[in-house]
C-alpha positions as CSV (number, residue, x, y, z in Angstrom):
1,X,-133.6,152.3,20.2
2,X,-137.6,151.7,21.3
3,X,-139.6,152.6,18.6
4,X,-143.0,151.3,19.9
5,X,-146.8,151.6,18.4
6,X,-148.6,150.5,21.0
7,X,-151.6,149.8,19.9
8,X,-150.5,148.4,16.4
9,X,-148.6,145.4,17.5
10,X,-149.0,141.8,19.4
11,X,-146.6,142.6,21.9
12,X,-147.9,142.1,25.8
13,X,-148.5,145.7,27.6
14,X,-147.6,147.5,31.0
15,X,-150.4,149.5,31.6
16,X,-149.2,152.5,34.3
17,X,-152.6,153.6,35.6
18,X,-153.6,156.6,37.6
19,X,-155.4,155.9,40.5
20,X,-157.7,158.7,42.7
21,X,-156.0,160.6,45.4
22,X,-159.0,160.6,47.6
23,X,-162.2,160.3,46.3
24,X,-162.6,157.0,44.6
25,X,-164.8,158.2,41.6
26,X,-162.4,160.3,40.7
27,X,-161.5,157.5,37.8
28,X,-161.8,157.5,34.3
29,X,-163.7,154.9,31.9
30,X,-161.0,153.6,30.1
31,X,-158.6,153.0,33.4
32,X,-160.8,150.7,35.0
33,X,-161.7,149.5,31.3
34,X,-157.6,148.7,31.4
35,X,-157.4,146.9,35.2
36,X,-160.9,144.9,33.9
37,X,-159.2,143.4,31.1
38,X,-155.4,142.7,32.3
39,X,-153.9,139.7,34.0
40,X,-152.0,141.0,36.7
41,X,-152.2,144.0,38.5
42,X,-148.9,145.3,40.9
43,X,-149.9,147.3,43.6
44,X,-147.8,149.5,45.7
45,X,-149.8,148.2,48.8
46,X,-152.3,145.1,48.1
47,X,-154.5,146.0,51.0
48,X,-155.0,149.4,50.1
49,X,-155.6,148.6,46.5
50,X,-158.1,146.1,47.2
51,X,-160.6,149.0,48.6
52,X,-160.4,150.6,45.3
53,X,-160.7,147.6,42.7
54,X,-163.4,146.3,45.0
55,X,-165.7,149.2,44.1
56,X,-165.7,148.7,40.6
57,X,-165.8,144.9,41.2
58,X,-162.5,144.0,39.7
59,X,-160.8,140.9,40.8
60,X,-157.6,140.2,39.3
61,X,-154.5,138.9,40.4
62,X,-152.3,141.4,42.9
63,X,-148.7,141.4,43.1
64,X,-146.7,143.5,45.5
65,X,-144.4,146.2,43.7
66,X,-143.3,148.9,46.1
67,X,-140.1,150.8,46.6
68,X,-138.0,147.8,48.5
69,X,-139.0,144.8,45.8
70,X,-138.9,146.7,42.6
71,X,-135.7,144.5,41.8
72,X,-137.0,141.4,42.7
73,X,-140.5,141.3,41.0
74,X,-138.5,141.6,37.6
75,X,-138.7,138.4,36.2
76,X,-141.8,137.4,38.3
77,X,-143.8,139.8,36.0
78,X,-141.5,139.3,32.9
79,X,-142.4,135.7,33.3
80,X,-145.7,137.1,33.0
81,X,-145.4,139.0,29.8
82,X,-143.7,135.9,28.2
83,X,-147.2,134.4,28.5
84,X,-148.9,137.3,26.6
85,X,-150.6,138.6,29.7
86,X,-151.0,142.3,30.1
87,X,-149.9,143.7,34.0
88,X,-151.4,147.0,35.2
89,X,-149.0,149.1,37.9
90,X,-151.2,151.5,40.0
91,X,-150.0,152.9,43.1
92,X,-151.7,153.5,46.3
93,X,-152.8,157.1,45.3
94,X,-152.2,159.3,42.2
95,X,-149.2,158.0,39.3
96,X,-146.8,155.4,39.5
97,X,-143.2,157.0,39.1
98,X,-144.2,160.4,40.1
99,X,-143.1,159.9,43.9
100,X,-144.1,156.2,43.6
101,X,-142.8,153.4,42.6
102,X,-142.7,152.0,39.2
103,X,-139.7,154.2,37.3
104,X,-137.0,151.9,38.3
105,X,-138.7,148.7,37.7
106,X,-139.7,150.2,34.0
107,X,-136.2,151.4,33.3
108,X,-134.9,147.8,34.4
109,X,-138.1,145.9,32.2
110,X,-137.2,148.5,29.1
111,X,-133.4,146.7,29.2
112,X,-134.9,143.5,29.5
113,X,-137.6,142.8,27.7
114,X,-139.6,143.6,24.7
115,X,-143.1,145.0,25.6
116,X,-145.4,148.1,25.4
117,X,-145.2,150.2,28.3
118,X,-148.3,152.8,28.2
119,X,-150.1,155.1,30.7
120,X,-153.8,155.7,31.5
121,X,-155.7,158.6,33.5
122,X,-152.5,160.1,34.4
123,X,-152.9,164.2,33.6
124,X,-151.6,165.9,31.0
125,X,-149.8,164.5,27.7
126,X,-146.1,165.5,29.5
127,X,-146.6,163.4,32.5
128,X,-147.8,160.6,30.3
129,X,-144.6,160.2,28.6
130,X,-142.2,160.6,31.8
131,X,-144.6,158.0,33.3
132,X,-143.4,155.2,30.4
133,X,-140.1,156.5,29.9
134,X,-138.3,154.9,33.2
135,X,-136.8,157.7,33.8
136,X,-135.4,157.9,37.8
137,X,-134.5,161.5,38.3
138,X,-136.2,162.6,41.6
139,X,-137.5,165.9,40.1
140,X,-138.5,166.7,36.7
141,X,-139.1,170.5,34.4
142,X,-141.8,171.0,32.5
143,X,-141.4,173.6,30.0
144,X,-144.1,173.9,27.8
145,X,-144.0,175.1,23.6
146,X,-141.0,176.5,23.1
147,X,-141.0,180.6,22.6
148,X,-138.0,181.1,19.7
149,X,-138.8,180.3,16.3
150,X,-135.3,181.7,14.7
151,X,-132.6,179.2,14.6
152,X,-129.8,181.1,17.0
153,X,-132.8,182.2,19.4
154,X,-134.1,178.5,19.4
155,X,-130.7,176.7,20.1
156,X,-129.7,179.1,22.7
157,X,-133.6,178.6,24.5
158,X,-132.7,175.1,24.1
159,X,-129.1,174.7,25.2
160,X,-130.1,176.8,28.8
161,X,-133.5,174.9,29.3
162,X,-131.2,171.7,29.1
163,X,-128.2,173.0,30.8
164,X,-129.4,174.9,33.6
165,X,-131.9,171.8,34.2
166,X,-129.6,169.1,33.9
167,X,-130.3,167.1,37.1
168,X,-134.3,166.8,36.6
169,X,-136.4,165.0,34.0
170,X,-137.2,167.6,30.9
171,X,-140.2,167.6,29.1
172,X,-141.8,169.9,26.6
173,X,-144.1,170.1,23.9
174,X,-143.3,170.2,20.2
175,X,-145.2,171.2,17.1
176,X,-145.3,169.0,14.0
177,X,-143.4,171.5,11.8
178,X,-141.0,172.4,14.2
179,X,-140.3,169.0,15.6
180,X,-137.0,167.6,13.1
181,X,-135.3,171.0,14.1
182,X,-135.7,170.5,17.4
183,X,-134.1,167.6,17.3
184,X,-131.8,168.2,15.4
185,X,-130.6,170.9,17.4
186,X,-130.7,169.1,20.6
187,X,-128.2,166.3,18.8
188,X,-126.0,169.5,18.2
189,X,-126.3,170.5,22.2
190,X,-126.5,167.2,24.0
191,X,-123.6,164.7,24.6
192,X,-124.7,161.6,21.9
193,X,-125.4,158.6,24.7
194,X,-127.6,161.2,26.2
195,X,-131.4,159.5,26.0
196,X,-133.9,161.1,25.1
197,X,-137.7,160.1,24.1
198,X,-140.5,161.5,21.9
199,X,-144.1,160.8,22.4
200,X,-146.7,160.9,19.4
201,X,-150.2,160.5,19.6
202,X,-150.3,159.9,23.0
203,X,-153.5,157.6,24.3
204,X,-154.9,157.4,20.9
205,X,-154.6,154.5,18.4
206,X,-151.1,156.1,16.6
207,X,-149.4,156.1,20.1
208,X,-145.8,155.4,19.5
209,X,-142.9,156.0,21.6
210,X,-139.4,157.1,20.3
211,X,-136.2,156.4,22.6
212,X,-132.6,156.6,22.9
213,X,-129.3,157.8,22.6
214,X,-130.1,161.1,21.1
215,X,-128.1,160.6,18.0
216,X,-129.8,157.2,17.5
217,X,-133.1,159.3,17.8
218,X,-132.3,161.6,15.7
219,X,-131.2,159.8,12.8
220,X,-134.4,158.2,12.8
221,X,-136.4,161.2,13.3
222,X,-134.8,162.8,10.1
223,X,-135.5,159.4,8.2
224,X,-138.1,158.9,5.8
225,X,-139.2,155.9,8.2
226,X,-140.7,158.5,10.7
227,X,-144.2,159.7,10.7
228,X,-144.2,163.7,11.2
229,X,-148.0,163.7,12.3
230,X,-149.5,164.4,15.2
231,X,-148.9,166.2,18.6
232,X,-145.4,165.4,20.6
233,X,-144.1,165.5,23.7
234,X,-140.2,165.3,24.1
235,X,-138.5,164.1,27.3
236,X,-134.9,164.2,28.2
237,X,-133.6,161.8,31.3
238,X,-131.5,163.8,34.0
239,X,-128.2,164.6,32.1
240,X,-124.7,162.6,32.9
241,X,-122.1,164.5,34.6
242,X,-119.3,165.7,31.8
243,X,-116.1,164.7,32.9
244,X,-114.7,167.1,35.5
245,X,-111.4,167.3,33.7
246,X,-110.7,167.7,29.7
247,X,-107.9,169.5,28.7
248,X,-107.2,172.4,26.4
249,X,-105.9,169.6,23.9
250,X,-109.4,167.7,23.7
251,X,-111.7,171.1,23.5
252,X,-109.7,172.1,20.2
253,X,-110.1,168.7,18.8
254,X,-114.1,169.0,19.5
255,X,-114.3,172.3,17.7
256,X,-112.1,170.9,14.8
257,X,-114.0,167.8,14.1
258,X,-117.7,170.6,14.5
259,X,-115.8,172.4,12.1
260,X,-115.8,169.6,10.1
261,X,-119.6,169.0,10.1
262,X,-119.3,173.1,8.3
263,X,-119.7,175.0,11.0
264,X,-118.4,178.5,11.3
265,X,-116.0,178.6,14.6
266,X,-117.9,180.5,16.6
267,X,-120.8,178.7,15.8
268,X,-118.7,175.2,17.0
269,X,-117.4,176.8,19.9
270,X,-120.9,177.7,21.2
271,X,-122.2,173.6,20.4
272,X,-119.1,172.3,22.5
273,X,-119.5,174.7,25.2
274,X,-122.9,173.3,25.8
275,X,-121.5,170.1,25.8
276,X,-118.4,170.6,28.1
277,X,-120.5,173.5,30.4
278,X,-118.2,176.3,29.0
279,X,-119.1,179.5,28.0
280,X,-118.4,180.0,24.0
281,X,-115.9,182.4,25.1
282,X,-113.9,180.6,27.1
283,X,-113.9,177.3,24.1
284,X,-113.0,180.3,21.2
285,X,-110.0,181.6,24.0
286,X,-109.0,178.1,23.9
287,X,-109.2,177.4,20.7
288,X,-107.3,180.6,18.9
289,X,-104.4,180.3,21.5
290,X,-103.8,176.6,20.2
């Protein structure tokens, strides 16, 4: 699991920056603060990037990193990091891994290595944290707070937000005294390998990242080791595909053992419907015919 304060530790940083998408002062201070004071910057086009950093007098060392090399510049730039040098990513226009590149090479440099990976002057706290997850889906869902406050209204909005968006990138936002049910909940809805990742703090000096297998996540989150403080962001990658065929024999075995956990049966049939893309119904038919 990454549980990473970036701006609390000695580790070397990937700083994804937001460049303008026309006109060149549309920047802010601390961006071109960031590409001033790292080693390395990868640019989705060299020549085009040179325009830019040339206006604020930056001269640094470019590296290609487009859609057709992301693979191969891994250990060029991980060979940087093992020096303690800090890289920048900025893209030609706009946000690296929002239509650009830089999502697969993060997911692959997140596998690899052990380093910050940040964002800077890229919108809004949401596309901040999809920015340094590494997440590859083409599209992504934004939801905003959630509405439901009660717990049967909050697990249903959050089992058809995350089922009926299951091929894009969901993120919404999260209050601090809502934030442990949430979670919790989602651990209930979502298959456990499924990743997930929570942003705290984002761009201030108690940044941290939170990702992983959902149950990993939320074990941690429920620990006395997390720090409930703060605004959060929570992403989920693009779901995997359940297995197209499960049999009647595995369904009651996945009520039994939610059962277990002291659930009430219709209570267990609705959690592994969610999980198997049934309707409670059809699990509790299933289940009572046994």
């Amino acid at each position: 699991m990454r549980n990473q304060s970036t701006f609390k530790n000695n580790k070397p940083t990937i700083f994804l920056i937001g460049t303008p998408i026309g006109n060149l002062e549309d920047i802010s201070f601390r961006a071109l603060d960031t590409l001033k004071k790292v080693d390395v910057i990868c640019c989705e086009d060299t020549r085009t990037s040179q325009t830019f950093l040339k206006k604020y007098e930056i001269n640094k060392k470019l590296v290609s990193l487009h859609k057709y090399n992301e693979a191969e510049r891994i250990n060029e730039i991980i060979r940087v990091l093992e020096n303690q040098n800090d890289v920048a990513i900025i893209s030609d226009a706009g946000c690296p891994a929002i239509s650009d590149p830089g999502a697969n090479f993060i997911k692959e440099i997140l596998n690899t290595y052990d380093c910050n990976v940040t964002s800077v002057n890229v919108g809004p706290a949401y596309i901040h944290a999809i920015v340094a997850s590494g997440y590859t889906a083409k599209e992504n869902y934004f939801h905003g707070f959630l509405e439901n406050k009660s717990d049967k209204s909050k697990f249903n909005e959050l089992k058809d937000m995350l089922s009926k968006n299951s091929n894009s990138i969901i993120s919404f936002y999260e209050s601090v005294h809502r934030l442990k049910d949430t979670i919790f909940k989602m651990n209930e809805i979502l298959n456990s390998d499924q990743s997930v990742l929570i942003g705290r703090e984002l761009t201030k000096l108690n940044e941290q990242y939170i990702q992983g297998e959902i149950s990993d996540v939320n074990a941690f989150v429920q620990s006395e080791e997390f720090v409930l403080k703060g605004e959060f962001v929570v992403v989920v990658d693009s779901q995997k595909k359940q297995i197209d065929i499960i049999n009647d024999d595995e369904i009651i075995l996945l009520v039994e053992e939610e059962i277990k956990q002291g659930y009430k049966l219709k209570q267990a049939c609705d959690i592994v419907g969610a999980k198997i893309n049934k309707s409670k119904n059809e699990v509790y038919q299933i289940f009572i015919k046994k």
